[in-house]
VOKOL-958725 format. One record per residue: x, y, z of N, C-alpha, C, O in turn. Coordinates in steps of 0.2 Angstrom, whole numbers, padded with zeros to 4 digits, always signed. Layout:
BEGIN
XYZXYZXYZXYZ...
! end
This chain:
BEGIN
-0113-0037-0084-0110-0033-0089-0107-0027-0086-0110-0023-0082-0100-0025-0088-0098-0019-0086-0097-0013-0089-0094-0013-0095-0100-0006-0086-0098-0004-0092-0092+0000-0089-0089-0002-0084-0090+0006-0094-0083+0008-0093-0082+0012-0088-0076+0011-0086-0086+0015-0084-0086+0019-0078-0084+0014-0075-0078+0014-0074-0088+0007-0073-0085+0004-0068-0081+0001-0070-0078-0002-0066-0077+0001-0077-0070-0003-0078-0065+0001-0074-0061-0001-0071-0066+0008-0075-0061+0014-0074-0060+0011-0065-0056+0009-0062-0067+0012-0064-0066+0014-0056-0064+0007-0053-0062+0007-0047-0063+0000-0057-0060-0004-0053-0053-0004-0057-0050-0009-0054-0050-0001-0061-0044+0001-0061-0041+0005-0057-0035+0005-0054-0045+0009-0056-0043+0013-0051-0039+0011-0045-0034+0012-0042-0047+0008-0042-0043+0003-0036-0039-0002-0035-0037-0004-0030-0036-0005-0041-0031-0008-0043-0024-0005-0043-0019-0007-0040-0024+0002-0047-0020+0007-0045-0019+0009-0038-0013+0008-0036-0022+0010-0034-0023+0013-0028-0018+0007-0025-0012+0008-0024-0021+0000-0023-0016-0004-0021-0010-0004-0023-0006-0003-0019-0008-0004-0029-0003-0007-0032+0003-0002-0029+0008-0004-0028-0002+0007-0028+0003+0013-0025+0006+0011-0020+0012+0011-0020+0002+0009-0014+0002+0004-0009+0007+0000-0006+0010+0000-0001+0009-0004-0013+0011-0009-0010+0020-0009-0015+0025-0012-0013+0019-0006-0021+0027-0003-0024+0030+0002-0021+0029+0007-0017+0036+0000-0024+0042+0005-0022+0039+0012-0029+0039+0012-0035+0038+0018-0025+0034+0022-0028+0039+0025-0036+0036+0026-0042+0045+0026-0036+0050+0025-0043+0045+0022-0046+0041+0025-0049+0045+0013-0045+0042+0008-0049+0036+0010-0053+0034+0010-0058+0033+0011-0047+0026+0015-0049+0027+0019-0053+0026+0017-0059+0030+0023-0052+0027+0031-0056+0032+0028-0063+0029+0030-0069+0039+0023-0064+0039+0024-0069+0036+0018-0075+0037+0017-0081+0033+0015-0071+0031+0008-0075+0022+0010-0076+0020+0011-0082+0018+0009-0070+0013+0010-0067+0008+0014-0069+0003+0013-0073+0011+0021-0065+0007+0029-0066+0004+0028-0076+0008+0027-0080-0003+0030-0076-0003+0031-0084-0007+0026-0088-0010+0026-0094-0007+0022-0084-0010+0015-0088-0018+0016-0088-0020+0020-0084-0022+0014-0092-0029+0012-0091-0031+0007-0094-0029+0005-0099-0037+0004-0092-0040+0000-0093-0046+0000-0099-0052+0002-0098-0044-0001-0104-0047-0002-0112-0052-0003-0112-0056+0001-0113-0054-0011-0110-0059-0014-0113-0060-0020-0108-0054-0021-0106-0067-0025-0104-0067-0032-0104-0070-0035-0107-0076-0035-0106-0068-0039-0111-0073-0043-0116-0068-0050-0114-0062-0052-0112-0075-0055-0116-0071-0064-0114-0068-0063-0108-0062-0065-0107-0070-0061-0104-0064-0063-0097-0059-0059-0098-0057-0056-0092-0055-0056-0103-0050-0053-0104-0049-0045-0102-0051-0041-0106-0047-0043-0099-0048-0036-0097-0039-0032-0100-0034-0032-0098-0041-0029-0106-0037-0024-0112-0032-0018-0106-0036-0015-0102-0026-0017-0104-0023-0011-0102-0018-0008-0106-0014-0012-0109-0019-0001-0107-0014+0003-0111-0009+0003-0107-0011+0002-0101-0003+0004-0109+0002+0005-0107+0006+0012-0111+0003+0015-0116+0012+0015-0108+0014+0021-0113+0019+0017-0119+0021+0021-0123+0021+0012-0119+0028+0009-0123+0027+0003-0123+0024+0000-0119+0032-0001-0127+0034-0006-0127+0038-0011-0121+0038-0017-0121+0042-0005-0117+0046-0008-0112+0041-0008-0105+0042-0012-0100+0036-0003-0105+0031-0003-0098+0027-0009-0101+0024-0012-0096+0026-0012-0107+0021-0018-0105+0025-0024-0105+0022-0029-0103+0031-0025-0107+0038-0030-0106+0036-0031-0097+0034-0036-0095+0037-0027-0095+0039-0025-0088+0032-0027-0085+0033-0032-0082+0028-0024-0085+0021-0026-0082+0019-0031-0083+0018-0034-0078+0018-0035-0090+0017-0042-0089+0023-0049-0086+0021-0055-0086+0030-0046-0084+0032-0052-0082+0033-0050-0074+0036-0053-0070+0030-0045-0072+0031-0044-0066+0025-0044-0061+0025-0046-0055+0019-0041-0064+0011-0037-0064+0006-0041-0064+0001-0040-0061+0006-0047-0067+0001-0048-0072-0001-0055-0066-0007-0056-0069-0001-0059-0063-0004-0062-0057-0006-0059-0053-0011-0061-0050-0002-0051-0050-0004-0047-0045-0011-0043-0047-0016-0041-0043-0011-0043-0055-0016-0038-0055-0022-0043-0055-0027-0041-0053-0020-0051-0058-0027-0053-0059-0031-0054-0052-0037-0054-0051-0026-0056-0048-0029-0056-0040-0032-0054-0036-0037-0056-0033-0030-0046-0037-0033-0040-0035-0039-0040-0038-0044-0040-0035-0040-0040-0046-0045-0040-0050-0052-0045-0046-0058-0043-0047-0050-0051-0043-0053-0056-0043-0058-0054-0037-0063-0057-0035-0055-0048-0034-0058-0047-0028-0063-0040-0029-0068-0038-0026-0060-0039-0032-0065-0029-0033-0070-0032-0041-0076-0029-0041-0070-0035-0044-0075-0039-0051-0080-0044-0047-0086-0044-0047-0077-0050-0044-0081-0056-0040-0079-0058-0045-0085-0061-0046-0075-0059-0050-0075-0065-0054-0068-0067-0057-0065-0067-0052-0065-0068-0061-0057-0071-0061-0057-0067-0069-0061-0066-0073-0051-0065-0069-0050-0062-0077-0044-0059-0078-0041-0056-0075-0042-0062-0087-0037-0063-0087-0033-0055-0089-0038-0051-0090-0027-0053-0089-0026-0044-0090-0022-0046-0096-0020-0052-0095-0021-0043-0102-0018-0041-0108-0013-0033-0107-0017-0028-0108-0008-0033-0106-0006-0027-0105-0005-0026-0114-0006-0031-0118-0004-0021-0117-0006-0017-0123-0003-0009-0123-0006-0004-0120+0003-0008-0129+0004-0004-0129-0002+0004-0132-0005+0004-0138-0004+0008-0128-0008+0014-0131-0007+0016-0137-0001+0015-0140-0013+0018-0139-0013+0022-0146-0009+0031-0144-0009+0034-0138-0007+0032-0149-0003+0038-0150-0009+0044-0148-0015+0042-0149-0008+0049-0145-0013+0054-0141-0014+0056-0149-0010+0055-0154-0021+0062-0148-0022+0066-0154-0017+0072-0156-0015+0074-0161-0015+0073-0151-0009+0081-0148-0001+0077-0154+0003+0079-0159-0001+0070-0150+0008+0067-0154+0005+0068-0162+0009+0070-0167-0001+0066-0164-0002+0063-0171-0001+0071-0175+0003+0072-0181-0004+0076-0172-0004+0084-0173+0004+0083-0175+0004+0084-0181+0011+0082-0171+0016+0084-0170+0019+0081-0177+0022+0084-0181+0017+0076-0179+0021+0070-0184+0020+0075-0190+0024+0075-0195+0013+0081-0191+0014+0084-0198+0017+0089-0197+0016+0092-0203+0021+0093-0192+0026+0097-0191+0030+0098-0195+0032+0093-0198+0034+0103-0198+0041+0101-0201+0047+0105-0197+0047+0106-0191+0053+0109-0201+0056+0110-0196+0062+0104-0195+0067+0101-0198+0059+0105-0186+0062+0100-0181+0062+0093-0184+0067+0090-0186+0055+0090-0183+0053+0085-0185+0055+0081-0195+0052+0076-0197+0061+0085-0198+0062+0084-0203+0071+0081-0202+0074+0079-0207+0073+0082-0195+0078+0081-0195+0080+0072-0194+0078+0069-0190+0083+0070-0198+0082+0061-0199+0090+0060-0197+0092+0055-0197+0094+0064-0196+0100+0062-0193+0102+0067-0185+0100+0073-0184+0106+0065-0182+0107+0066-0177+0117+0065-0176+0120+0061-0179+0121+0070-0171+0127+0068-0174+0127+0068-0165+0124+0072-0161+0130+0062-0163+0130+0059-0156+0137+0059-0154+0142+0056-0158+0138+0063-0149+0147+0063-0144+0148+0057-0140+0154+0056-0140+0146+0055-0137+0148+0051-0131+0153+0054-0129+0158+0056-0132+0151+0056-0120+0156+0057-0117+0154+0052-0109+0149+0048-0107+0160+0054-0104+0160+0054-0097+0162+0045-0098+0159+0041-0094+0165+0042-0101+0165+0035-0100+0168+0032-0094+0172+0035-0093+0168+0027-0088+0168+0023-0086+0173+0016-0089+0172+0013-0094+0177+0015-0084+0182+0008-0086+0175+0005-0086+0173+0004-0092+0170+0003-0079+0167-0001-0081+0164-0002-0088+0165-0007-0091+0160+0004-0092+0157+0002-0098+0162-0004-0102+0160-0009-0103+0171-0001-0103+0175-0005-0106+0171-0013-0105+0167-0015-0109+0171-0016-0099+0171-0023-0096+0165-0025-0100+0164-0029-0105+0158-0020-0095+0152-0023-0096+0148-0023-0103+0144-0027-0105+0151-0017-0107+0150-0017-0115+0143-0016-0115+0141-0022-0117+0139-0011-0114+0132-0010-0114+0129-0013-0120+0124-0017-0122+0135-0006-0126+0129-0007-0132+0128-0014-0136+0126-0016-0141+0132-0019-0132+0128-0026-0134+0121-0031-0129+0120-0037-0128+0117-0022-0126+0112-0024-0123+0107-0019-0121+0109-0015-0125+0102-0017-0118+0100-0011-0116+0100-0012-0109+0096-0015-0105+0106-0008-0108+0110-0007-0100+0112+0000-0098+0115+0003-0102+0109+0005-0092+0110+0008-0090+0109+0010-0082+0105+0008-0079+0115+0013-0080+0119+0013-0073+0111+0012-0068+0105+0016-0068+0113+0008-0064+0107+0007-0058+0105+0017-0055+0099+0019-0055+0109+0019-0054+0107+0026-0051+0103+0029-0057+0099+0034-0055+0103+0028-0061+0096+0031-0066+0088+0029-0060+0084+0034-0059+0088+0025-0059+0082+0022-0053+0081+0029-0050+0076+0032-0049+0088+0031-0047+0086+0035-0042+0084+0042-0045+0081+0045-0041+0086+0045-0051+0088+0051-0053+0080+0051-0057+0077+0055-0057+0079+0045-0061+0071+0043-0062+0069+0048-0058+0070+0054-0060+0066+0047-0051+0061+0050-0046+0061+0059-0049+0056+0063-0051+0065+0061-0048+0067+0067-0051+0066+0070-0057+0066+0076-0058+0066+0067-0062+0066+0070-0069+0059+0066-0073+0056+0069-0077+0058+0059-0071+0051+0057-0070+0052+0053-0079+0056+0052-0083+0048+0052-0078+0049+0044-0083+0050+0045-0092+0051+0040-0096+0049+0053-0095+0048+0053-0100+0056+0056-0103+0057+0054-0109+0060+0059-0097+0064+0061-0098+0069+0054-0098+0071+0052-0103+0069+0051-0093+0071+0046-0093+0072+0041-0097+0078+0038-0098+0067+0039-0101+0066+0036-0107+0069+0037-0114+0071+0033-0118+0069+0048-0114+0073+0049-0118+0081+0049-0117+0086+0049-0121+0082+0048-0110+0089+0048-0109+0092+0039-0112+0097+0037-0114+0087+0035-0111+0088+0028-0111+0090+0027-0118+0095+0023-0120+0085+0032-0123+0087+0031-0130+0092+0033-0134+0093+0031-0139+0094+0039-0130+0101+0043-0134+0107+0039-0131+0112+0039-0135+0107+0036-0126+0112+0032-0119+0113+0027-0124+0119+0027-0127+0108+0022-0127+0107+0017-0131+0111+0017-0137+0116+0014-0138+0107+0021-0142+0110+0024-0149+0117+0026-0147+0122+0025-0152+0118+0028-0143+0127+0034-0141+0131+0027-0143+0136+0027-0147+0129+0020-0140+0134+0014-0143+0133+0011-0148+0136+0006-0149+0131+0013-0151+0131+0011-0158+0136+0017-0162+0135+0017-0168+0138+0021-0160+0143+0028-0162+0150+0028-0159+0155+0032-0161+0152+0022-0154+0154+0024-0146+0162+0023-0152+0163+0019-0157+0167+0027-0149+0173+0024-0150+0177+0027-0142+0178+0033-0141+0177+0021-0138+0181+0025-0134+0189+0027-0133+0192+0032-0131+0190+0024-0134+0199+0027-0137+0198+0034-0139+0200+0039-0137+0194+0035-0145+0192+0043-0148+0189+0044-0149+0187+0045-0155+0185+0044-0143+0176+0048-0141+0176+0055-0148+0179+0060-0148+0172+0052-0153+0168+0060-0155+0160+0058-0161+0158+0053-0164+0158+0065-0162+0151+0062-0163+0153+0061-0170+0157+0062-0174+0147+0057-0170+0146+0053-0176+0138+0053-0180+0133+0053-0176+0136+0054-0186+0129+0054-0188+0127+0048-0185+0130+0043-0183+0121+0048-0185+0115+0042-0186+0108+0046-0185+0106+0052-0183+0106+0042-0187+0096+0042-0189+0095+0042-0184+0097+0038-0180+0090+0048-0183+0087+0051-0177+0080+0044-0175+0077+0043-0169+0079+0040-0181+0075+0034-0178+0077+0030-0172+0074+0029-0167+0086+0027-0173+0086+0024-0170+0087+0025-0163+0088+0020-0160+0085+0033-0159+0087+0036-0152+0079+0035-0153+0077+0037-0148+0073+0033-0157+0067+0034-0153+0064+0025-0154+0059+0022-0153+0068+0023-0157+0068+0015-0154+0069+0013-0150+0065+0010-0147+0075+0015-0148+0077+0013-0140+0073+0018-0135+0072+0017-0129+0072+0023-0138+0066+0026-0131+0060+0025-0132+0057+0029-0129+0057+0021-0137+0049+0015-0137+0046+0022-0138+0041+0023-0134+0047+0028-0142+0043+0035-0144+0042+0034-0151+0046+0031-0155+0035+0037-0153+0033+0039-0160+0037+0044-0162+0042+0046-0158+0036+0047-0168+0041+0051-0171+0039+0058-0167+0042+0062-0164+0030+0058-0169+0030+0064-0164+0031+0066-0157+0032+0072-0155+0029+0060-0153+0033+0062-0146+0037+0063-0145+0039+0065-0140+0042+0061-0150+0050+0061-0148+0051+0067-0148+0054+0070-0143+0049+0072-0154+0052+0078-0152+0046+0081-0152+0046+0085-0157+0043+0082-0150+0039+0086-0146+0042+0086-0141+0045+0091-0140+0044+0078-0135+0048+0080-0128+0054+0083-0129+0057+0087-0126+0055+0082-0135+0065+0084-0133+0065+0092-0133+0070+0095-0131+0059+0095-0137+0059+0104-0138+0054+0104-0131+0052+0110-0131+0052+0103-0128+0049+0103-0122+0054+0106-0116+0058+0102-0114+0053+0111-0116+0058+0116-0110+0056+0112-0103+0061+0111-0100+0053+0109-0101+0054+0104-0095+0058+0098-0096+0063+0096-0093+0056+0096-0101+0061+0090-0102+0067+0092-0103+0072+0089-0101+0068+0098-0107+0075+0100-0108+0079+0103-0103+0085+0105-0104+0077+0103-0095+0078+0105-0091+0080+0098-0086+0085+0097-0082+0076+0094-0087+0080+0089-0084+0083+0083-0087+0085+0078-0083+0085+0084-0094+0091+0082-0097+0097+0084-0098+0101+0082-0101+0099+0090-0094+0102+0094-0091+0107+0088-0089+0104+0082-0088+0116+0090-0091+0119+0083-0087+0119+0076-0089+0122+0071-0087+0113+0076-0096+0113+0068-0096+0113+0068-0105+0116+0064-0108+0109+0073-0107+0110+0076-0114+0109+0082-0116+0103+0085-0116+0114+0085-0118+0115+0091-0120+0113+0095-0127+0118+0099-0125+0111+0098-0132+0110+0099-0138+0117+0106-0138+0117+0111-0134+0122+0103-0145+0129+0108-0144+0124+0112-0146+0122+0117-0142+0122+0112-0152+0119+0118-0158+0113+0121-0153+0109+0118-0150+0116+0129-0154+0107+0131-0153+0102+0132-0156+0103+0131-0162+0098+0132-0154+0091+0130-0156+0092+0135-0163+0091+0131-0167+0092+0139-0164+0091+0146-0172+0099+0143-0175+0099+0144-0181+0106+0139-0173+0107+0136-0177+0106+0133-0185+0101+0129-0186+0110+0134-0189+0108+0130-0194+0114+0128-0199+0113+0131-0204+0120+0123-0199+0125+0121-0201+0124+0117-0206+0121+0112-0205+0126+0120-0212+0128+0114-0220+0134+0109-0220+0138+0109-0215+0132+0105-0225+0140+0103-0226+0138+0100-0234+0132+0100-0236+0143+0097-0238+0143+0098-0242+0142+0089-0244+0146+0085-0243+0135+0088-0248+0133+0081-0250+0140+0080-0255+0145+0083-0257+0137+0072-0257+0141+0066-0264+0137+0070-0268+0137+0067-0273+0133+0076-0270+0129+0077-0276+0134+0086-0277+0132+0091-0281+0140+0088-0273+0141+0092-0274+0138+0098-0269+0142+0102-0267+0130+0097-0268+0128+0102-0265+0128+0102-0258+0130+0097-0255+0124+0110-0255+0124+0109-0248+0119+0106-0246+0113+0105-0249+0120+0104-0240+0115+0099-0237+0116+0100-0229+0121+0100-0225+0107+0102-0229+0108+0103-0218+0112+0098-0214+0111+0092-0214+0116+0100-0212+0121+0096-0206+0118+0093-0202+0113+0097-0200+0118+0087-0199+0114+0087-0190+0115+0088-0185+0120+0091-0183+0111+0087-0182+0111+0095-0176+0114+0089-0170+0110+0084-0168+0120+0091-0168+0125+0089-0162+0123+0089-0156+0123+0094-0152+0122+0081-0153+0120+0081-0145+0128+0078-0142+0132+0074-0145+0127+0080-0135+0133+0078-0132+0126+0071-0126+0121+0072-0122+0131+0065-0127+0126+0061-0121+0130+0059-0115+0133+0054-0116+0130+0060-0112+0135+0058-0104+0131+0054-0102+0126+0053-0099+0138+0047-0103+0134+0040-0102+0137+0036-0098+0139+0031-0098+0138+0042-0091+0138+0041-0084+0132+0047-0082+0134+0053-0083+0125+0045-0080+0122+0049-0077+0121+0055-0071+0122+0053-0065+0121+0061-0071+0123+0065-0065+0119+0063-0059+0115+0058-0058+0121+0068-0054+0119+0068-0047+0113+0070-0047+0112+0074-0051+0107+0068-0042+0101+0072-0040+0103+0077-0037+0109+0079-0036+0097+0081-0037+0100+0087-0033+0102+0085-0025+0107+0087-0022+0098+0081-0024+0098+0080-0015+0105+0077-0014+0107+0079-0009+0108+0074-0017+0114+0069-0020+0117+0075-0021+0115+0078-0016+0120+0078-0022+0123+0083-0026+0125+0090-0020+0131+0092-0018+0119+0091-0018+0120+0095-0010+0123+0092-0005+0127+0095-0002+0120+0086-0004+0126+0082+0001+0131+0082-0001+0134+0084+0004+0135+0082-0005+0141+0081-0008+0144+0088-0007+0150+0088-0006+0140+0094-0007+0144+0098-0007+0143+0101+0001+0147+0105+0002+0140+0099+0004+0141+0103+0009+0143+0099+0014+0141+0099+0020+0147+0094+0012+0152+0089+0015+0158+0092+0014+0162+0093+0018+0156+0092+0007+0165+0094+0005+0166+0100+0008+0170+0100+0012+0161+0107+0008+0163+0113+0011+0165+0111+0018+0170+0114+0020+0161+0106+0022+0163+0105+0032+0170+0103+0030+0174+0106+0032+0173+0097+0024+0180+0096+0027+0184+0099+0023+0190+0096+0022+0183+0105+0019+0188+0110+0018+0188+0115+0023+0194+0117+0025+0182+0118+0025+0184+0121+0034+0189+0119+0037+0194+0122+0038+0188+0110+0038+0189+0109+0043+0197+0108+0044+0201+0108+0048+0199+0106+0036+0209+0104+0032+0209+0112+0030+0214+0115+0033+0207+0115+0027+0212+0122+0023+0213+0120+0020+0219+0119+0021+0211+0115+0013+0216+0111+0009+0210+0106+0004+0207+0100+0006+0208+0108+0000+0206+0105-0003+0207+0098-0005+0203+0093-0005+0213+0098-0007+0214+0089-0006+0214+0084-0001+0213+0078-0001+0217+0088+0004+0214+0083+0011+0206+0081+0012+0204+0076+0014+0203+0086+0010+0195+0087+0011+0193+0080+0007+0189+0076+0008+0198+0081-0002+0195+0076-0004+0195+0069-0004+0190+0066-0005+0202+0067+0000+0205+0064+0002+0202+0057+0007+0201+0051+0007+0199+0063+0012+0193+0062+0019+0188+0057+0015+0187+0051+0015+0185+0062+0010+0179+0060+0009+0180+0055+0006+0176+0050+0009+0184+0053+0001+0182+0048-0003+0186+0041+0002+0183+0036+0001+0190+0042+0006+0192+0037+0011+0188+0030+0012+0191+0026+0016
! end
């Protein structure tokens, strides 16, 4: 019989390998976070943070972990990956008002891509491979909300004449697998709003407060205006090479379009 101590501490060492043996992205965005529930019937319960980390972990995870499992327990058993329950802090957030009274969202899409034209995302949940890299940096919660405004932006998208359009603030925390409370809790969260920097913008300032005029005649709070750049920015490290490239071969041309010229060659 196990009790939870030791369930923890053979999760642990399951984690421990797994740091080991992944590309650390992967880790930190799939991985990092999880714990082990419960073992009951052979079954051994793991939380995950969302619906898309237990997608991912069971078609990827779930041989790997029972393996390891079979070596640190002495006995074989099967993993259940399992979305977590809501922390006590989010459930606090949901009786908020305010922020959390806002049910529409008015979404710009910019920064388009011919490719988008081709590959037509919003009839999938597709966003640009370099998010992987820019992940490592902004770290997975940000990322998830960028996943979800990116997502939601195509269901708004007119690209011939990009401009924002309403929609229900649910459907950006569907596609980023958040409660109502997490959702904006993160999104007013001064860190996270720091590294959605470049990827999502909020036009209106925060003390903002825009009407417009309902079907009943009267005024009715406006929604509050995000810009989504659904071509991802540069890392910072990404971003420095870039420029202190371009500075060596404008030294080296006196000419800025030669320099550009070079580089992009």
């Amino acid at each position: 019989m196990f009790g939870m101590s030791d369930l923890q501490q053979a999760w642990s060492s399951v984690l421990a390998q797994l740091q080991l043996d992944m590309p650390r992205a992967s880790y930190e965005t799939w991985v990092l976070g999880t714990q082990a529930l419960e073992l009951k019937d052979d079954v051994l319960l793991v939380s995950t943070r969302n619906a898309y980390a237990r997608d991912w972990l069971e078609s990827r995870l779930t041989s790997t972990v029972q393996r390891l499992l079979v070596g640190i327990l002495n006995r074989s058993v099967s993993v259940k990956f399992v979305v977590g329950d809501e922390s006590q802090e989010e459930m606090e957030m949901e009786t908020e008002a305010d922020e959390m009274e806002e049910s529409e969202l008015n979404i710009e899409p910019v920064q388009w891509l011919d490719y988008d034209r081709i590959v037509q995302p919003h009839k999938q949940v597709v966003v640009k491979g370099y998010l992987r890299r820019l992940g490592m940096e902004i770290g997975p919660k940000a990322v998830w909300l960028y996943v979800g405004f990116h997502q939601a932006a195509w269901r708004v998208q007119d690209q011939n004449g990009p401009s924002g359009k309403p929609l229900y603030s649910r459907e950006v925390m569907r596609f980023s697998a958040m409660s109502n409370g997490a959702f904006w809790r993160l999104l007013k969260h001064a860190g996270i709003q720091a590294h959605l920097t470049g990827l999502v913008q909020r036009v209106d300032s925060q003390d903002a407060r825009r009407f417009r005029r309902g079907r009943d005649g009267r005024p009715h709070r406006a929604p509050i205006r995000y810009q989504v750049c659904m071509t991802p920015r540069l890392t910072r490290a990404d971003a420095t090479a870039v420029h202190l490239r371009l500075k060596a071969l404008i030294e080296k041309h006196s000419s800025t379009t030669s320099a550009l010229q070079e580089m992009l060659a």
